[in-house]
C-alpha positions as CSV (number, residue, x, y, z in Angstrom):
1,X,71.9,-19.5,96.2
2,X,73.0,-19.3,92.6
3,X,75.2,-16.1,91.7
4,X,73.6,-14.0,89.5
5,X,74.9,-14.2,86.0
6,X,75.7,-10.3,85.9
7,X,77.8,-10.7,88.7
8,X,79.2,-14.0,86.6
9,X,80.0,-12.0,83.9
10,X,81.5,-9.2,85.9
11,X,84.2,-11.5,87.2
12,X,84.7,-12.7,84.4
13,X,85.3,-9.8,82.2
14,X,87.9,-8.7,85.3
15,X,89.6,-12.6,85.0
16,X,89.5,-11.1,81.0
17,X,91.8,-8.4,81.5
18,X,94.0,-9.9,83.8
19,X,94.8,-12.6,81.6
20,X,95.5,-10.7,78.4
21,X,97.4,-7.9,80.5
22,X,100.2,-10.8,79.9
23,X,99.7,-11.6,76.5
24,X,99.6,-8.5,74.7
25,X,95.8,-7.6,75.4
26,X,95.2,-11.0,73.9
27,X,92.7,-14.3,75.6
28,X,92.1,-17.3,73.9
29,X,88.9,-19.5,73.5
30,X,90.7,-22.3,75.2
31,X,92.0,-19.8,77.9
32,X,88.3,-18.5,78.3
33,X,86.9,-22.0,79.2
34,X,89.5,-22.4,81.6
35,X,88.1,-19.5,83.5
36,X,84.6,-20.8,83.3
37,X,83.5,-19.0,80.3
38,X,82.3,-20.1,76.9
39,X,82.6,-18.8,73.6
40,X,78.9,-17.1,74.0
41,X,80.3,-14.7,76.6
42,X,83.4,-13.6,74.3
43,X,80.5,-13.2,71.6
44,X,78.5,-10.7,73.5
45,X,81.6,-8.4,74.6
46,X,83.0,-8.6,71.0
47,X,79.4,-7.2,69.9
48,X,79.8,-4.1,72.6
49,X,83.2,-3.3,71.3
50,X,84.7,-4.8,74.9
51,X,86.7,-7.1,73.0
52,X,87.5,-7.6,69.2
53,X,87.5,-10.9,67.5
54,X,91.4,-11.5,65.8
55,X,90.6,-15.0,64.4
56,X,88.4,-17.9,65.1
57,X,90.2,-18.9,68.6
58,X,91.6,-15.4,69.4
59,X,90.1,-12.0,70.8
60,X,92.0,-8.9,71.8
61,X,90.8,-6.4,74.1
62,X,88.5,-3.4,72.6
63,X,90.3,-0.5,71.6
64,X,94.1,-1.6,72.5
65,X,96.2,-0.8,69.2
66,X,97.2,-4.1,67.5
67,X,101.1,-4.5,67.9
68,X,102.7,-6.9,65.6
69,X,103.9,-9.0,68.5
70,X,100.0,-9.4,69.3
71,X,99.5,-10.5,66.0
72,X,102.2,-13.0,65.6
73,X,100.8,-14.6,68.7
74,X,97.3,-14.2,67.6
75,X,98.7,-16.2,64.5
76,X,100.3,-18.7,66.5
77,X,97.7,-19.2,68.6
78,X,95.2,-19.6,65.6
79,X,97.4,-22.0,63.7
80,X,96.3,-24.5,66.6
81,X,98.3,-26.9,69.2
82,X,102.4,-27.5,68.5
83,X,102.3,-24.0,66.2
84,X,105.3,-21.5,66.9
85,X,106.9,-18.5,65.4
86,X,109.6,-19.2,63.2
87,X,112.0,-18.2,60.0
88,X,112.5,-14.2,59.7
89,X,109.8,-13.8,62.6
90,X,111.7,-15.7,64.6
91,X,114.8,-14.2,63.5
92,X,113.1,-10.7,64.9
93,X,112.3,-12.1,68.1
94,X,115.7,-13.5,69.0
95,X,116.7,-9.3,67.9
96,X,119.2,-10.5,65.2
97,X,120.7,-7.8,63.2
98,X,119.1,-6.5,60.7
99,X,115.5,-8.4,61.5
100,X,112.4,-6.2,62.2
101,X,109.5,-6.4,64.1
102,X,107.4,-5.8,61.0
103,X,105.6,-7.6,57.9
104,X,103.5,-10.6,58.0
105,X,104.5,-13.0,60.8
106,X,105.6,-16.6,60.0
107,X,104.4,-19.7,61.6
108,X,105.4,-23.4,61.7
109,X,103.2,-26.1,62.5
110,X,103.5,-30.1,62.6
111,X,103.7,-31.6,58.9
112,X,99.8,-33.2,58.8
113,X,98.2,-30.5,59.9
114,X,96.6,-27.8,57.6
115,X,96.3,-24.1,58.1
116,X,95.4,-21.6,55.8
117,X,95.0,-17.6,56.9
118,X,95.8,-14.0,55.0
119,X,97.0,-12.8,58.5
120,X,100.7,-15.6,58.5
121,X,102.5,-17.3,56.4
122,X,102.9,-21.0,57.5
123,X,105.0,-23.3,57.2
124,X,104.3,-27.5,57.6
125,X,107.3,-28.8,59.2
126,X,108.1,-32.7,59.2
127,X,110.7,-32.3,62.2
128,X,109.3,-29.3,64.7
129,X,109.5,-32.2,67.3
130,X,113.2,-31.6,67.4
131,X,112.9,-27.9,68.2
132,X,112.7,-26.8,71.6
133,X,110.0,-24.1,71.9
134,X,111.1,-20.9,73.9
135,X,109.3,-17.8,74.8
136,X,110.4,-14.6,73.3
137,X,108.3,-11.4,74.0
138,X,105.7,-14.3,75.3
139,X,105.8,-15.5,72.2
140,X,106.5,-19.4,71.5
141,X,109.1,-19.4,69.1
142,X,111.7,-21.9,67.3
143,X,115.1,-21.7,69.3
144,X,117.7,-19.8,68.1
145,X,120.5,-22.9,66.4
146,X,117.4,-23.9,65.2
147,X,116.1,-20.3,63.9
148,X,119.6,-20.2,62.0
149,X,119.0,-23.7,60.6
150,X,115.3,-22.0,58.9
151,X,116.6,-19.2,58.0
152,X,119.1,-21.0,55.8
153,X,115.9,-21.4,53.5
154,X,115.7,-17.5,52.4
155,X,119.5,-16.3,53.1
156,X,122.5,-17.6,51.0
157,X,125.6,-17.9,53.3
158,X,127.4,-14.6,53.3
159,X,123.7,-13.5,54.6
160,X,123.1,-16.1,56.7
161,X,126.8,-16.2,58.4
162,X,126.1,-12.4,59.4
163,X,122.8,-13.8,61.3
164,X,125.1,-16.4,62.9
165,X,128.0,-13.6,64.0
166,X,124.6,-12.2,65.4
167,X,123.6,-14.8,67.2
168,X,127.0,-15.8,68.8
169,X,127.8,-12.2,70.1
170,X,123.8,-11.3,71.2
171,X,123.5,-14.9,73.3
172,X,126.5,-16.2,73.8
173,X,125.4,-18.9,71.5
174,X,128.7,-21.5,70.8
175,X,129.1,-23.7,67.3
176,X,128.3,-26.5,69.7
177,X,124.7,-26.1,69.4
178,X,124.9,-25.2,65.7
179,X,126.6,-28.0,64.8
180,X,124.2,-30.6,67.0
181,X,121.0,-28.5,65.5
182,X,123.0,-29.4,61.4
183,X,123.1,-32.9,63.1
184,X,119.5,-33.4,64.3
185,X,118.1,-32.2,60.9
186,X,120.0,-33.4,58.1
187,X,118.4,-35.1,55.7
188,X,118.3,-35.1,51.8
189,X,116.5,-31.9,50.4
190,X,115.9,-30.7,54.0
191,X,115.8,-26.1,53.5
192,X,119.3,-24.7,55.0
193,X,121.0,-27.6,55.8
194,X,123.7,-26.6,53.3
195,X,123.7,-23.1,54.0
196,X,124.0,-23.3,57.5
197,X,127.1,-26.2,57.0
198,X,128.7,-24.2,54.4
199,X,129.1,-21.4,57.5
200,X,130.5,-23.8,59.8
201,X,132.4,-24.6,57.6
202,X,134.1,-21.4,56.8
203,X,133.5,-19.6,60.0
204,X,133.8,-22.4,62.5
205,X,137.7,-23.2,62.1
206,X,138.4,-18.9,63.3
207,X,137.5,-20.2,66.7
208,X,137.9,-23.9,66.3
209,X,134.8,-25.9,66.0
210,X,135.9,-28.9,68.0
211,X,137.0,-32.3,67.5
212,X,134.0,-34.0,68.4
213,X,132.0,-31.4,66.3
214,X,133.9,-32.3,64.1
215,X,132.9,-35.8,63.9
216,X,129.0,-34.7,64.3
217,X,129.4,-32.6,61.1
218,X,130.5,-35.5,59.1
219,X,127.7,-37.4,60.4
220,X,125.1,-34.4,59.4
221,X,127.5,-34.2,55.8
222,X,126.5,-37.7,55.3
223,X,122.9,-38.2,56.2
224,X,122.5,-35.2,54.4
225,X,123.6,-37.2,50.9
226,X,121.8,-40.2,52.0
227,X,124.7,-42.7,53.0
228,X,124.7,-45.3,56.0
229,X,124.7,-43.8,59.0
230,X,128.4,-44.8,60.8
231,X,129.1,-46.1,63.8
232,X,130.7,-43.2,66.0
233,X,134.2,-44.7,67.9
234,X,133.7,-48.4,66.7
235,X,136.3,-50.4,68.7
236,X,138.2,-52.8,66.6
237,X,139.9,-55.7,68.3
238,X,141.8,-58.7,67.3
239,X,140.9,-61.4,69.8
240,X,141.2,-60.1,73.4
241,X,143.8,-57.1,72.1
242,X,142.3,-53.5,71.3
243,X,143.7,-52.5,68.3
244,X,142.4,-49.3,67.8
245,X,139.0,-47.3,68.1
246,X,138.1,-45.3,64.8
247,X,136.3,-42.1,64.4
248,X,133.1,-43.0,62.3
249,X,133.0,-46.7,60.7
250,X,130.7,-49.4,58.7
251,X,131.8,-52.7,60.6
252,X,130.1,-54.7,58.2
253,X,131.8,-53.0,55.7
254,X,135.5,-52.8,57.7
255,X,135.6,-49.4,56.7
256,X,137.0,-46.3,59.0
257,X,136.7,-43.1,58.7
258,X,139.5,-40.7,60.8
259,X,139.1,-37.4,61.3
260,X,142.3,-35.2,61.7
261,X,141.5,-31.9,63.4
262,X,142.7,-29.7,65.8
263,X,145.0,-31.7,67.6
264,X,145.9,-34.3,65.0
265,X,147.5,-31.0,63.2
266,X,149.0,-29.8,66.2
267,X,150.5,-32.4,68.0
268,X,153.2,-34.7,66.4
269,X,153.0,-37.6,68.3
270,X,149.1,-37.8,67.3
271,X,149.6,-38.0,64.4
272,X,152.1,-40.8,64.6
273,X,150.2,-42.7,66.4
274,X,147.6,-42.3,63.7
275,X,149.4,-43.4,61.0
276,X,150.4,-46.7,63.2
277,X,147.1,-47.4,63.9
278,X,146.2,-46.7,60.2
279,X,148.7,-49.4,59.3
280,X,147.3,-52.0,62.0
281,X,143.8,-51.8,60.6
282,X,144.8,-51.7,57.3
283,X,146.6,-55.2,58.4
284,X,143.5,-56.7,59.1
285,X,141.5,-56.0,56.3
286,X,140.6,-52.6,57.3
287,X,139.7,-49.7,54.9
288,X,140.7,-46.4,56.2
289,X,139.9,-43.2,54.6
290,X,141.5,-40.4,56.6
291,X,140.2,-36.5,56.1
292,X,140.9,-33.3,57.6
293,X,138.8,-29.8,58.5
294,X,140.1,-28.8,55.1
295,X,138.8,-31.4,52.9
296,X,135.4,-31.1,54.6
297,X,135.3,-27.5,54.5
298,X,136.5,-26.7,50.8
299,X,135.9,-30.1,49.2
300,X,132.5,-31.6,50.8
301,X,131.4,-32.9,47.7
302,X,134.5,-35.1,47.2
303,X,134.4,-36.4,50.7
304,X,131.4,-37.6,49.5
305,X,131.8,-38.7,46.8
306,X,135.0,-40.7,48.3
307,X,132.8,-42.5,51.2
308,X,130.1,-43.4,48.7
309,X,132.7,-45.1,45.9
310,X,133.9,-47.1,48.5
311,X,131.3,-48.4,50.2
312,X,129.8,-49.6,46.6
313,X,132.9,-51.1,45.6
C-alpha cells in the first residue's frame, strides 16, 4: 500500500525542521533530496510562507529572524562545493579582537569556479586545497594560521600583529603553525605573505620562533621571491667521511646556506663548531653564506638579494 503523499509530506516537513534546528533554521537542496524530497516540495512550503527561499540552493525556515551566521552559511552554502568562510568573516568566527559578527560575509571558493551574488563577497582562491576547513558556529571556515595568512590582504602589520596576539592568547595557537601556514603559501604576489612574515619576524624572536622555524621561514622568504627551492640538511661528504650537514643548500650549485639562531647565539661551542665546518666546506669548493634571525628580520631584502647574486654568479 502506497503512503499517501500528505502523510509524505508531513514527515517530511518534520525531517525539515529537525535538520535546520542544527544549521541556523537553514536546509539545503542537496540536504532535501537526501531526505527524499525534491526541490517541488521546498517550492510549495516557500509559497505558504513555511519556508523562505535565501538563494538558489538555500531555504530558511518561515518566520525565523535571519541572523548573520545564517546568512554567512546560506552564502557558503550557495557559492557551491569546496566554498568556506574566510578573510574578516572568518576573522569573526574564530572571535578575534576587534572582529564583528556583522556586514556582508566573505566567501572563498576554488580558483576555476565562478560565483557571483549581492548577498557575499567572494573570493577565487588558487591554494584553498592547503587549508583545512573547520566548523565555527557550524560554519565551514578557513583555519585560524590560515585566517591570519588572508587577513594579511586588508591589515598592514601593526594591525594584523594585534590579530595574531589575538589568536595566540584566544587558542593557544604557537608560531609553529604560523610559520608552516607562511611556508605552504608562499609564492610571488601571493596577498599577506609579507605581512604576516614581517610579524614573525618582529614578534616571533619575544618568545623565540624556533630553530627549525627558522629554517621554514627562509624557505617561505625564498619561494616568496622566486629562487630555487633548497635542499633542507643536505649532507656533504668527502668519500666515505661526513663532513658536515648544512641548513638549506643548492648541491648543484655547492652552495650552503647556515642559519644561526637561538642556540648558535647562545652557546659557544656551537658556534665554533660552525665556523670549523664553515672552513671544511669552504675547502672543498663549498660556498657558504651564513645569516642570523637579525638579518632575516630587519634586512630580508638583502638576504635576498645575497642568495640570488650568488647563485647567478
Amino acid at each position: 500500500m502506497r503512503t499517501p503523499a500528505k502523510d509524505v509530506a508531513v514527515v517530511l516537513d518534520a525531517e525539515i525542521a529537525r535538520v535546520a534546528r542544527e544549521q541556523h533554521a537553514l536546509i539545503t537542496l542537496a540536504q532535501m533530496r537526501d531526505l527524499g524530497g525534491d526541490r517541488r516540495h521546498l517550492d510549495r512550503r516557500a509559497r505558504s510562507g513555511a519556508l523562505e527561499r535565501v538563494n538558489h540552493t538555500v531555504y530558511r525556515i518561515g518566520g525565523v529572524a535571519p541572523t548573520w551566521e545564517s546568512q554567512v552559511l546560506a552564502g557558503v552554502w550557495g557559492a557551491g562545493p569546496g566554498a568556506v568562510a574566510s578573510h574578516l568573516t572568518a576573522g569573526a568566527l574564530w572571535d578575534l579582537d576587534g572582529f564583528s559578527r556583522a556586514g556582508r560575509p566573505e566567501v572563498s571558493i576554488p580558483r576555476g569556479r565562478h560565483h557571483r551574488s549581492d548577498a557575499v563577497r567572494c573570493h577565487e582562491s588558487t591554494d584553498l586545497d592547503r587549508c583545512t576547513v573547520v566548523a565555527r558556529a557550524g560554519i565551514p571556515t578557513t583555519d585560524l594560521p590560515r585566517t591570519l595568512l588572508d587577513l594579511g590582504r586588508y591589515f598592514r602589520p601593526p594591525r594584523l600583529a594585534r590579530a595574531v596576539e589575538s589568536a595566540r592568547r584566544s587558542h593557544d595557537l604557537t608560531w609553529g603553525p604560523i610559520v608552516h601556514v607562511l611556508l605552504r603559501h608562499a609564492r610571488q604576489g601571493r596577498h599577506g605573505i609579507r605581512r604576516l612574515r614581517t610579524v614573525i619576524a618582529e614578534h616571533g624572536d619575544r618568545d623565540e620562533v624556533t630553530d627549525s622555524d627558522f629554517e621554514l621561514l627562509v624557505l617561505a622568504l625564498l619561494a616568496e621571491h622566486g629562487i630555487a627551492t633548497p635542499v633542507l640538511h643536505h649532507e656533504v661528504w668527502a668519500g666515505d667521511v661526513l663532513i658536515a650537514e648544512v641548513d638549506l643548500a643548492w648541491p648543484e650549485r655547492m652552495v650552503a646556506m647556515e642559519l644561526n639562531g637561538r642556540v648558535h647565539r647562545e652557546e659557544a661551542e656551537v658556534w665554533e663548531r660552525d665556523q670549523v665546518k664553515a672552513v671544511e666546506l669552504r675547502a672543498l669548493g663549498w660556498t657558504v653564506l651564513p645569516f642570523t634571525w637579525r638579518t632575516y628580520a630587519h634586512e630580508p631584502e638583502w638576504l635576498v638579494r645575497r642568495v640570488r647574486d650568488i647563485l647567478r654568479g
